[in-house]
C-alpha positions in Angstrom: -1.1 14.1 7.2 -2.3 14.2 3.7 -1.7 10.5 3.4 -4.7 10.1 6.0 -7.2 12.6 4.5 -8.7 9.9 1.9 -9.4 7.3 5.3 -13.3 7.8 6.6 -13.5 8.8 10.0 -16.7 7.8 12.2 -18.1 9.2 15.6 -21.5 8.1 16.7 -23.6 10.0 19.7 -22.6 7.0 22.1 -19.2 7.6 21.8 -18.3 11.0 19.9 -14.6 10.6 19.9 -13.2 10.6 16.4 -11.7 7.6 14.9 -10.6 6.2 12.0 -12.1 2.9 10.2 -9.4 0.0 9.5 -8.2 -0.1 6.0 -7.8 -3.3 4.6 -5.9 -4.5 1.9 -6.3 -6.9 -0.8 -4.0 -9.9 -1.3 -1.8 -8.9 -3.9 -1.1 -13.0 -6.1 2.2 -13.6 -8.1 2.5 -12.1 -11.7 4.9 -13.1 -14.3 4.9 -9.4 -14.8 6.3 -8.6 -11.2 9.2 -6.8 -10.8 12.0 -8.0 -8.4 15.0 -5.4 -7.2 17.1 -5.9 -4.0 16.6 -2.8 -1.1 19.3 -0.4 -0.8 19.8 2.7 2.0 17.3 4.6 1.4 14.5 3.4 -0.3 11.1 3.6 1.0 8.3 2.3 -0.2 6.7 5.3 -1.2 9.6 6.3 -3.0 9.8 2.9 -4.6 6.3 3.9 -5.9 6.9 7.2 -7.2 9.5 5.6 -9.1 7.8 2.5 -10.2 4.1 4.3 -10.9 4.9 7.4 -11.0 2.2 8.0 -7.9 3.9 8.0 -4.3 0.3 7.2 -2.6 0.4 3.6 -4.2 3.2 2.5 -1.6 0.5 0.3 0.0 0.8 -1.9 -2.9 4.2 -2.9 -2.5 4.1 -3.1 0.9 1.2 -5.2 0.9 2.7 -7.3 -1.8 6.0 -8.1 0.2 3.8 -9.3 3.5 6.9 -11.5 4.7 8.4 -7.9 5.3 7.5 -5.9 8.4 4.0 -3.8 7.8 4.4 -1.6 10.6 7.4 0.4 8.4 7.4 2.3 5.1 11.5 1.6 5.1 12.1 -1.9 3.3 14.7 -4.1 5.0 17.9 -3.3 3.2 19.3 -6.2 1.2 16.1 -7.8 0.8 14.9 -8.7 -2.8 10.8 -7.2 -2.9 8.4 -7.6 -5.5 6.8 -4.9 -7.4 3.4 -5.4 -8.8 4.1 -4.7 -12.7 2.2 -1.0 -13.5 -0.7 -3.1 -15.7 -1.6 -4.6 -12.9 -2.5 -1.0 -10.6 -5.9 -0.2 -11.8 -7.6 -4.3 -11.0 -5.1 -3.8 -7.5 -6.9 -0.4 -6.5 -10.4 -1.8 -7.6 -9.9 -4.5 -5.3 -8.9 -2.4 -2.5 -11.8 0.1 -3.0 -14.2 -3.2 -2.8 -12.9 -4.2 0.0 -13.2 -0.6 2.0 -16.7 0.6 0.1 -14.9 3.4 -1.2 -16.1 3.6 -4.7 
């Protein structure tokens, strides 16, 4: 669950259940810097992310950048060519995110 502990969660006196707020995600453009590798059993996307940034919680970013594949899944299609954001590119991707989800 530690994935989840960074989301805000709201309840308000009219309805006290607990929820948590939709994240959204910034469109990630095309970068002559990208990376491009083809899936294989048992990648993931956090995986991929460890791997590519060294930081598993960034798996959003590939998954957000690959929005052709399924988003309900943190397992790739395997034999499917994805696109990794190049590592210079992380800290204006994260910025963008945190605008869009007042996080700063």
């Amino acid at each position: 669950m530690k994935r989840y502990s960074t989301i805000p969660i709201i309840s308000t006196e009219e309805n006290p259940k607990r929820r948590y707020i939709n994240i959204k995600y910034p469109e990630i453009s095309l970068d002559f810097s990208d990376i491009y590798v083809y899936t294989t059993i048992g990648d993931r996307y956090d995986i991929l992310a460890r791997i590519y940034y060294g930081d598993s919680s960034l798996w959003w970013v590939i998954s957000t950048a690959n929005y052709n594949n399924e988003q309900n899944s943190i397992i790739p299609p395997v034999g499917t060519q994805i696109r990794i954001p190049s590592r210079n590119r992380i800290p204006s991707i994260v910025a963008n995110f945190e605008n869009l989800n007042n996080t700063i």
